[in-house]
N, C-alpha and C positions, 0 to 999 in steps of 0.2 A: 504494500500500500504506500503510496505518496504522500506525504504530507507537504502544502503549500500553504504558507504564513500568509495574512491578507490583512491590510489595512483596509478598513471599511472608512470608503470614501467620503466625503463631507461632513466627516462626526468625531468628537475627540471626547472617547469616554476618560474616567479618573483612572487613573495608574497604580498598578498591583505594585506590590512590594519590589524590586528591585536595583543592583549595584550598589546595595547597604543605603537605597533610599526607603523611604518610610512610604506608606501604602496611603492610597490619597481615601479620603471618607467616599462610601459607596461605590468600590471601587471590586469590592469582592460583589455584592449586588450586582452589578453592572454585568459581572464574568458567570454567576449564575444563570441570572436570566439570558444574556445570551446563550447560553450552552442550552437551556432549556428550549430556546426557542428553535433552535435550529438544528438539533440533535435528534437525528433517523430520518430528518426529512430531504429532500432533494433541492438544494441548493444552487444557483447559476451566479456566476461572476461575471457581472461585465467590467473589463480591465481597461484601466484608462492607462497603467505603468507600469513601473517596479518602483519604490524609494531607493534613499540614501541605504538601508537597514536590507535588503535587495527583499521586501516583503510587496508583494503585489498588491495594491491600491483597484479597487474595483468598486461599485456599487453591488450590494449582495442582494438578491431576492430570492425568498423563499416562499412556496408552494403553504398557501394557509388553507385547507380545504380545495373550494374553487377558484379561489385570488389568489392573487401573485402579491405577495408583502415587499416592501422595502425593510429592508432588515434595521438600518441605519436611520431611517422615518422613524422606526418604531421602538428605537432606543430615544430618539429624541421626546417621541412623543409620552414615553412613559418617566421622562427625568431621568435616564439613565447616561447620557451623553451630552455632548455640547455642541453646538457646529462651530468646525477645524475653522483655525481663525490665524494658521500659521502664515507669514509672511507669501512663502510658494507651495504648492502643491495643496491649493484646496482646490479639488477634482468635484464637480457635484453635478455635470451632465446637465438638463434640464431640471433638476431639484431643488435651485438651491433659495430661491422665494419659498418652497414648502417647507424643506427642511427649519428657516429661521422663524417662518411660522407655527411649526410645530415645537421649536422650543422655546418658543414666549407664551404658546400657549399652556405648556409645562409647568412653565413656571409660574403662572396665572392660576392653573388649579394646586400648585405647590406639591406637586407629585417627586416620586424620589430623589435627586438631589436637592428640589427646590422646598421641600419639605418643610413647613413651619411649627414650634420649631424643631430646630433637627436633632430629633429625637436619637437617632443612632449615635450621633456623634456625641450625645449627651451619655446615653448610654454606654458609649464606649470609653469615655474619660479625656473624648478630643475637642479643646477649646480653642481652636487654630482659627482665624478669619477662614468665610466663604474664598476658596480660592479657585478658581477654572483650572481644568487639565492642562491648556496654555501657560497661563502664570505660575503651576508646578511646576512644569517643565524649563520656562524662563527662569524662576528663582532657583533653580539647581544648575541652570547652566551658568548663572552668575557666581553661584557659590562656588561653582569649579574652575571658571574661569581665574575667579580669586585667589583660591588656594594655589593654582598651577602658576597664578603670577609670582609668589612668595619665595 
């Protein structure tokens, strides 16, 4: 069997644990319910790339009954992601009006990340400002920029 890594196109869920960095709030959520939603069913990639990381960049849809899902729509649409807001390679085909509709709309019903308040993070002992998968990602690339300057 093949395993192909894929970045799902115009969405930037929070980030697992990884390189001795700390795991972003709703970020094991996010890897749940993706795995549930897409796990035994027949999935199609349309490929816009490869990135920097050589992971193919594709919009994902999957077969929900008789519709065809946007897998990436419907991470947004449940607060599970953000729309990709990186400088290059936001790939979003014709979606990308829907996509930032559907997460304003997210966050208008406060559904999982936008959640009020946020109970898990409460729960979990993490009192960190609301931060996007973007400004994760930026503030660790500062902090390593920094220490590498040193």
């Amino acid at each position: 069997m093949c395993q192909i890594h894929i970045r799902i196109a115009g969405v930037d869920a929070p980030e697992l644990a990884h390189w001795g960095r700390e795991a972003q709030p709703y970020s094991k959520e996010a890897l749940d319910w993706l795995t549930t939603y897409i796990h035994n069913r027949r999935v199609r990639a349309y490929i816009f790339r490869r990135d920097q990381y050589d992971r193919v960049v594709a919009q994902v849809i999957v077969r929900r009954w008789f519709r065809k899902r946007d897998v990436g729509l419907e991470m947004l649409k449940n607060g599970l992601a953000t729309v990709y807001e990186a400088k290059t390679g936001s790939e979003f085909g014709q979606s990308e009006q829907a996509y930032r509709d559907a997460e304003e709309k997210a966050k208008e019903r406060k559904v999982g990340m936008w959640m009020q308040p946020r109970l898990l993070e409460r729960l979990r002992g993490v009192s960190s400002p609301r931060e996007s998968p973007r400004e994760y990602k930026t503030r660790h690339a500062t902090t390593d920029s920094q220490k590498k300057a040193r």
